[in-house]
C-alpha positions as CSV (number, residue, x, y, z in Angstrom):
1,X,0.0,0.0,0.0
2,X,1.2,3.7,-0.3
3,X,2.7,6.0,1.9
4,X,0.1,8.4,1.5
5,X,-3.5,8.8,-0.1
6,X,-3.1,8.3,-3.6
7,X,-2.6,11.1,-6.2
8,X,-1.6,10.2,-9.1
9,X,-4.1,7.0,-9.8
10,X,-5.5,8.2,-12.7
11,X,-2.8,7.6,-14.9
12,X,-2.7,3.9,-14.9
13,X,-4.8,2.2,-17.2
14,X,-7.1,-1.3,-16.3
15,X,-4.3,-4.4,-16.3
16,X,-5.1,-7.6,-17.9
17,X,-5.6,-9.2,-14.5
18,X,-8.4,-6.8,-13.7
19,X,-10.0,-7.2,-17.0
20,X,-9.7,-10.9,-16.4
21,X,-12.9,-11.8,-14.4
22,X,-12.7,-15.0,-14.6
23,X,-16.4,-15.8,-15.0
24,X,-16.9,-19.6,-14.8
25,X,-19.7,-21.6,-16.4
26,X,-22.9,-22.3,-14.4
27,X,-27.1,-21.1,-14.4
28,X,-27.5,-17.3,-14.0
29,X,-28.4,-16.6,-10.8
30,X,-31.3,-13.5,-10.5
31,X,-29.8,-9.5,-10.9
32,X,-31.1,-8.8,-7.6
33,X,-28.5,-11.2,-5.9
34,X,-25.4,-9.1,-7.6
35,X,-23.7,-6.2,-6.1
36,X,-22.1,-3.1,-8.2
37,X,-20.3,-0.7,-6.2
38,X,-19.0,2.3,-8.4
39,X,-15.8,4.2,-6.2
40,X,-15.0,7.9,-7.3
41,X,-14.5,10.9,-6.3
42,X,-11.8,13.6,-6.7
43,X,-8.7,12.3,-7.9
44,X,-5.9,12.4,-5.4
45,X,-8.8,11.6,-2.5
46,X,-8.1,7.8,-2.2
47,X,-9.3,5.9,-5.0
48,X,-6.6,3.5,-5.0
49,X,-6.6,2.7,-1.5
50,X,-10.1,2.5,-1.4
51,X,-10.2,-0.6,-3.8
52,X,-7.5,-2.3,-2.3
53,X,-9.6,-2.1,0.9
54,X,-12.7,-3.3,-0.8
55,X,-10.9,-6.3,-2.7
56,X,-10.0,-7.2,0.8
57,X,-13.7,-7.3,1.8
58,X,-14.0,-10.1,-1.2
59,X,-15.2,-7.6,-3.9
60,X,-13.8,-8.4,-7.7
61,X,-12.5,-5.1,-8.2
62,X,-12.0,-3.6,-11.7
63,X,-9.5,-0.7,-11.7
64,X,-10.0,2.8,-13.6
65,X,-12.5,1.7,-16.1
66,X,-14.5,3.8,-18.5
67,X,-18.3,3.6,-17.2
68,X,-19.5,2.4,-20.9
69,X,-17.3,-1.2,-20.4
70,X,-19.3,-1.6,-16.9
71,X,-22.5,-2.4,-18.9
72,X,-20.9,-5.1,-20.7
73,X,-18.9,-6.8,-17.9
74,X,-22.0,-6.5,-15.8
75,X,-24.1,-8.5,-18.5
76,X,-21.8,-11.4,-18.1
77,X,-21.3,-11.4,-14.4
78,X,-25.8,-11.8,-14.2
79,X,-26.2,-14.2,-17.5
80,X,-22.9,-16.8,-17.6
81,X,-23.7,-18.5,-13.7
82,X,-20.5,-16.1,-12.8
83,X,-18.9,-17.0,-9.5
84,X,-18.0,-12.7,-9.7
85,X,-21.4,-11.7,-7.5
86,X,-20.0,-8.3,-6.0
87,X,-18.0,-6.0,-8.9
88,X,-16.6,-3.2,-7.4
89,X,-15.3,-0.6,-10.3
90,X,-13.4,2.7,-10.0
91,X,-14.1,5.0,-12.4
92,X,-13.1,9.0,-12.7
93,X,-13.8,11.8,-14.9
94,X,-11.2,11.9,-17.8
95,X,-13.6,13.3,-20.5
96,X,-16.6,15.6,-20.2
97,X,-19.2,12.7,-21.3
98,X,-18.2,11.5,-17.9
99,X,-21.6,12.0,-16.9
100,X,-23.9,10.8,-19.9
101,X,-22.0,7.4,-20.0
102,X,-22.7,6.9,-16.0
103,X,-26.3,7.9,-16.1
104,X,-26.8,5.3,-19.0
105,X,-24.7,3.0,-17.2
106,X,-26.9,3.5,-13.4
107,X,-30.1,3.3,-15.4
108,X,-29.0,0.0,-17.0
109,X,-27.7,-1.7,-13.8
110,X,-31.7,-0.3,-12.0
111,X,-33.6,-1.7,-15.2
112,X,-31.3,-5.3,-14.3
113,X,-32.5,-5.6,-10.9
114,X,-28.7,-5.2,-10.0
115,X,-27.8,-3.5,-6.4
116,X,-26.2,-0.5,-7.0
117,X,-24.4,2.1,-4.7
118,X,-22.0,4.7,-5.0
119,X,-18.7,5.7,-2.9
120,X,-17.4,9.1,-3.1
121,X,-14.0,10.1,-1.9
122,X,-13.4,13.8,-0.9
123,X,-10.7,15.4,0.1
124,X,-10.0,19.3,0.5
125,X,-8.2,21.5,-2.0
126,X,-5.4,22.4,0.1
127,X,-4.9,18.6,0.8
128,X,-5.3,17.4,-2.6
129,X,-3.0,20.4,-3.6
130,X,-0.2,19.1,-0.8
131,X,-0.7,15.5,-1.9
132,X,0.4,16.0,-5.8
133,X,3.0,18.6,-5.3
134,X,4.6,15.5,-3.4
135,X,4.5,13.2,-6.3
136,X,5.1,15.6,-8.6
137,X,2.6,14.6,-11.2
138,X,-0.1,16.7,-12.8
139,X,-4.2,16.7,-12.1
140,X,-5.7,15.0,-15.1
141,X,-7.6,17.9,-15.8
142,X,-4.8,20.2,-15.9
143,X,-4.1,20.6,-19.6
144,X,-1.1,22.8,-18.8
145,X,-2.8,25.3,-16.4
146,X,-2.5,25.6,-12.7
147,X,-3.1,22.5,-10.6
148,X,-6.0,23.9,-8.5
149,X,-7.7,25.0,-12.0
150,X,-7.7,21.2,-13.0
151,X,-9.2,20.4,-9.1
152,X,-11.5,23.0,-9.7
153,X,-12.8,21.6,-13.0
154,X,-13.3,18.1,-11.8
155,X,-14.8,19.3,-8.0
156,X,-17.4,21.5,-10.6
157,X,-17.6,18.1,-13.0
158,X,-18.9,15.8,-9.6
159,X,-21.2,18.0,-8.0
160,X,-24.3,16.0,-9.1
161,X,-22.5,13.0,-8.7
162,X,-21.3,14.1,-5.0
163,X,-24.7,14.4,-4.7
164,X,-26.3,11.9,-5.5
165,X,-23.8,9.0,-3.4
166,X,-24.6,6.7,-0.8
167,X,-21.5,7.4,1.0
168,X,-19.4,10.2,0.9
169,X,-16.0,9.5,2.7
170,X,-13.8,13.0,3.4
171,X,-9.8,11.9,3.7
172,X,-8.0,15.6,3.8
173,X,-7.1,14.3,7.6
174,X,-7.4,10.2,7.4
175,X,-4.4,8.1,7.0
176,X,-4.6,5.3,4.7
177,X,-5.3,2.8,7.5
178,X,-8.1,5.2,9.2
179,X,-9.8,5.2,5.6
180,X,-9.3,1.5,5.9
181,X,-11.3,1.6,8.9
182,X,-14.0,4.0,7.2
183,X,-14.7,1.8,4.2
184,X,-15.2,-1.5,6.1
185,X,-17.4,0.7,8.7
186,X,-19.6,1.7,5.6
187,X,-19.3,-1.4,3.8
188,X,-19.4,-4.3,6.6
189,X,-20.0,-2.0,9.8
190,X,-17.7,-1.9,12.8
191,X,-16.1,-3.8,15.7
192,X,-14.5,-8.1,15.7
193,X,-17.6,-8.7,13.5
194,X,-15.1,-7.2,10.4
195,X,-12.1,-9.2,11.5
196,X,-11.8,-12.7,9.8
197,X,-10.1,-15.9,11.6
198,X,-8.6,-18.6,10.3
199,X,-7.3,-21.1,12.9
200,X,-5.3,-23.9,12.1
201,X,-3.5,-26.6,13.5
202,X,0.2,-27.9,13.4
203,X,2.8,-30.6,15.0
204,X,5.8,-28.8,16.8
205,X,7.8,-31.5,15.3
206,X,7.4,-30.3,11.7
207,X,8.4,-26.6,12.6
208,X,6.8,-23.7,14.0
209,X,4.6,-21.9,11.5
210,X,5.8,-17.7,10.0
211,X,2.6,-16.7,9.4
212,X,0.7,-17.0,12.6
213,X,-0.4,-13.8,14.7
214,X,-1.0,-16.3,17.6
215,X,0.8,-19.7,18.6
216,X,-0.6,-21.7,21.4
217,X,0.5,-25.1,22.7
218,X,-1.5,-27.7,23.7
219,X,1.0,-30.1,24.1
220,X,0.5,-30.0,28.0
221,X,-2.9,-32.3,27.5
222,X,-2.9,-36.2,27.4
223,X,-2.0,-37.4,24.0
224,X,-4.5,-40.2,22.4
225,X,-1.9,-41.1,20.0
226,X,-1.0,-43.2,23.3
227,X,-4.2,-44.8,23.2
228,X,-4.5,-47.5,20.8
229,X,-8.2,-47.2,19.8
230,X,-7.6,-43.9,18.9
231,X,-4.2,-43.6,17.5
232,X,-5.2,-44.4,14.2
233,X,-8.0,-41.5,14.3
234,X,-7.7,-37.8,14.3
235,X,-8.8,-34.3,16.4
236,X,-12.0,-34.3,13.9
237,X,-13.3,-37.9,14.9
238,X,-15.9,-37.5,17.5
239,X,-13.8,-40.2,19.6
240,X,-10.7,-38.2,20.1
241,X,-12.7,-34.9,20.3
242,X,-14.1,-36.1,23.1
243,X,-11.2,-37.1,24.9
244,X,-9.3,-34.2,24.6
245,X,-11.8,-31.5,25.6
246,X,-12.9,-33.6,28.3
247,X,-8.6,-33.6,29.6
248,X,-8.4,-32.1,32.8
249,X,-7.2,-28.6,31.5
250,X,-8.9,-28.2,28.5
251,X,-11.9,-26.4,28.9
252,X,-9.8,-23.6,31.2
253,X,-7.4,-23.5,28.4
254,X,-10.5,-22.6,26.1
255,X,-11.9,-20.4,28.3
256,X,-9.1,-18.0,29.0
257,X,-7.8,-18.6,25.3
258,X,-11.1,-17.3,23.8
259,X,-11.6,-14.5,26.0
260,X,-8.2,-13.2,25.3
261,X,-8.8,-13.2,21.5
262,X,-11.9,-11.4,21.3
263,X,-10.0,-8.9,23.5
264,X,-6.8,-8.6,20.9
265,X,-9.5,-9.1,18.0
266,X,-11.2,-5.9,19.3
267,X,-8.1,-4.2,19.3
268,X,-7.3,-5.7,15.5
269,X,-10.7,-4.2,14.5
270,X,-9.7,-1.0,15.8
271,X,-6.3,-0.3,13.9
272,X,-7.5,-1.3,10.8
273,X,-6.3,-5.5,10.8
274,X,-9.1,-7.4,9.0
275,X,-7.1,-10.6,8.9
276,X,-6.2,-12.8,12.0
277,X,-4.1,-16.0,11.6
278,X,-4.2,-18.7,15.0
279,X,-1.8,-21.7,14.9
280,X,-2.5,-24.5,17.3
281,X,0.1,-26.7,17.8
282,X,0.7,-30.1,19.8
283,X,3.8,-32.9,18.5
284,X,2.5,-34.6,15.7
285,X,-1.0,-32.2,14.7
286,X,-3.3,-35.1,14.6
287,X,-5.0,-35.3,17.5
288,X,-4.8,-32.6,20.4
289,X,-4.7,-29.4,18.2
290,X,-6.6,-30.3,15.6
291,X,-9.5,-30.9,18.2
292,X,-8.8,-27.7,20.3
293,X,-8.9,-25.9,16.8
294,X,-12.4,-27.2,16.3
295,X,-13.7,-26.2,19.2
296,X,-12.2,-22.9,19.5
297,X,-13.4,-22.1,16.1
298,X,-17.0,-23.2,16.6
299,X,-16.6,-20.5,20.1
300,X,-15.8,-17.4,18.4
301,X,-18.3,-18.1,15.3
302,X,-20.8,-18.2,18.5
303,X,-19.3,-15.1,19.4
304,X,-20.3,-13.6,15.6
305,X,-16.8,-13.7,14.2
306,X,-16.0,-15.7,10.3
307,X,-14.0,-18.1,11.1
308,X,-12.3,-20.9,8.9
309,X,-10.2,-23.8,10.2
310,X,-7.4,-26.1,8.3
311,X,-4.8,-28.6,9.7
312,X,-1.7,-28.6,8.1
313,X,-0.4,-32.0,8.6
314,X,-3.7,-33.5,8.1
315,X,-3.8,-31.8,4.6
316,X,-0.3,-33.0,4.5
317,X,-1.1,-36.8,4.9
318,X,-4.6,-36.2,2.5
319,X,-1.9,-34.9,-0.5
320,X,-0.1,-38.2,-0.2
């Protein structure tokens, strides 16, 4: 991500991998279960960040596109069974038929059935002023004159549309995280709830995993590998889960485990980190880890959060 709110976004043209949705065969599913949601605003206000925020969310997000190529790519995501079911484009005013090529594109999308809203990204003249004098690159409305005449031009050019938004978003004094935190309060609302989980499990024995924001050990509860009826089995067999939750321990472990995640998830949520990673880890990540992962993700989905679980060495020994 940049260092600062974008400025000079509006020079780079769609790439191939945006164009490329991807659509994959299947029945249409109805209009009405399709989300379009068109990002603009002044250029320099945080376009760029803005997307890569909402592709985070999960939205297929097409970058800089002209609003006449929406109706097209919209037609295929409602009529080919599409897998594409929230389209998130940004678009800006490069050309004075800005505004007859969105209406007809709006009108299109309402006439489909197809939810549509609009985000608009403001930012102040001074700021916007501050933030391409720092990168040195000039407004695309410029043509050679002042700066603040080409911000001028395109604040006069988005009135209506200003207007007529379902959110409007001011970033003169947000940094790039606390727009972050802006857009997932519009889009997905506020607090754990916009924090995703994935737990998974792991054996000590085949290394300590890098990408884990949290690493417990469960290796201090009895191991049913040493019980031959249930060596053979794993944490996800009702047989072993049931042993290890009912281990003397293991329900205080879950206790004070859970409530010190929805404690640091809460924080997450707060300073703008949407993505949580918790490894469990006994010797061998059969048994005892897999089954505390389980259970601790079935907890915090009780709690609200989306959690998703894996074990590695368990995938491991399905690959072979």
């Amino acid at each position: 991500m940049k260092s600062s709110l974008d400025s000079g976004e509006d020079a780079e043209a769609p790439s191939s991998q945006s164009m490329n949705v991807g659509l994959a065969c299947g029945e249409p599913r109805p209009a009405s279960e399709f989300e379009v949601l068109l990002i603009t605003g002044m250029s320099g206000a945080g376009r760029s960040q803005a997307a890569d925020s909402v592709e985070d969310m999960g939205w297929y997000v097409v970058d800089n596109l002209p609003p006449k190529l929406l109706i097209p790519l919209v037609d295929m995501m409602t009529s080919s069974g599409s897998k594409v079911h929230r389209l998130a484009a940004v678009i800006d005013v490069r050309s004075r038929s800005y505004f007859d090529d969105l209406s007809a594109v709006l009108s299109h999308l309402d006439d489909l059935g197809v939810r549509t809203s609009i985000l608009f990204l403001d930012a102040s003249d001074q700021v916007l002023v501050q933030r391409y004098e720092s990168v040195r690159r000039p407004h695309p409305l410029q043509h050679g004159n002042r700066l603040i005449d080409g911000i001028h031009e395109e604040r006069e050019l988005l009135e209506n549309l200003k207007e007529r938004a379902d959110t409007v978003i001011d970033t003169s004094a947000l940094s790039i995280h606390q727009l972050s935190t802006k857009l997932y309060e519009a889009l997905l609302g506020s607090g754990p709830k916009t924090v995703a989980v994935h737990i998974f499990s792991f054996g000590f024995k085949y290394g300590i995993p890098l990408d884990a924001d949290f690493v417990a050990d469960v290796r201090f509860l009895p191991n049913p590998y040493w019980v031959p009826s249930l060596r053979e089995l794993n944490g996800r067999d009702g047989a072993v889960s049931d042993y290890v939750l009912s281990s003397e321990g293991a329900l205080e472990f879950l206790d004070a485990y859970e409530k010190a995640l929805l404690i640091a998830v809460k924080g997450y949520a707060e300073e703008d980190k949407h993505f949580v990673t918790i490894a469990i880890g006994c010797t061998g990540g059969q048994h005892r880890s897999v089954a505390i992962s389980e259970e601790l993700a079935r907890r915090l989905r009780k709690q609200g959060l989306a959690v998703t679980v894996s074990a590695r060495e368990l995938q491991k020994v399905d690959r072979q």
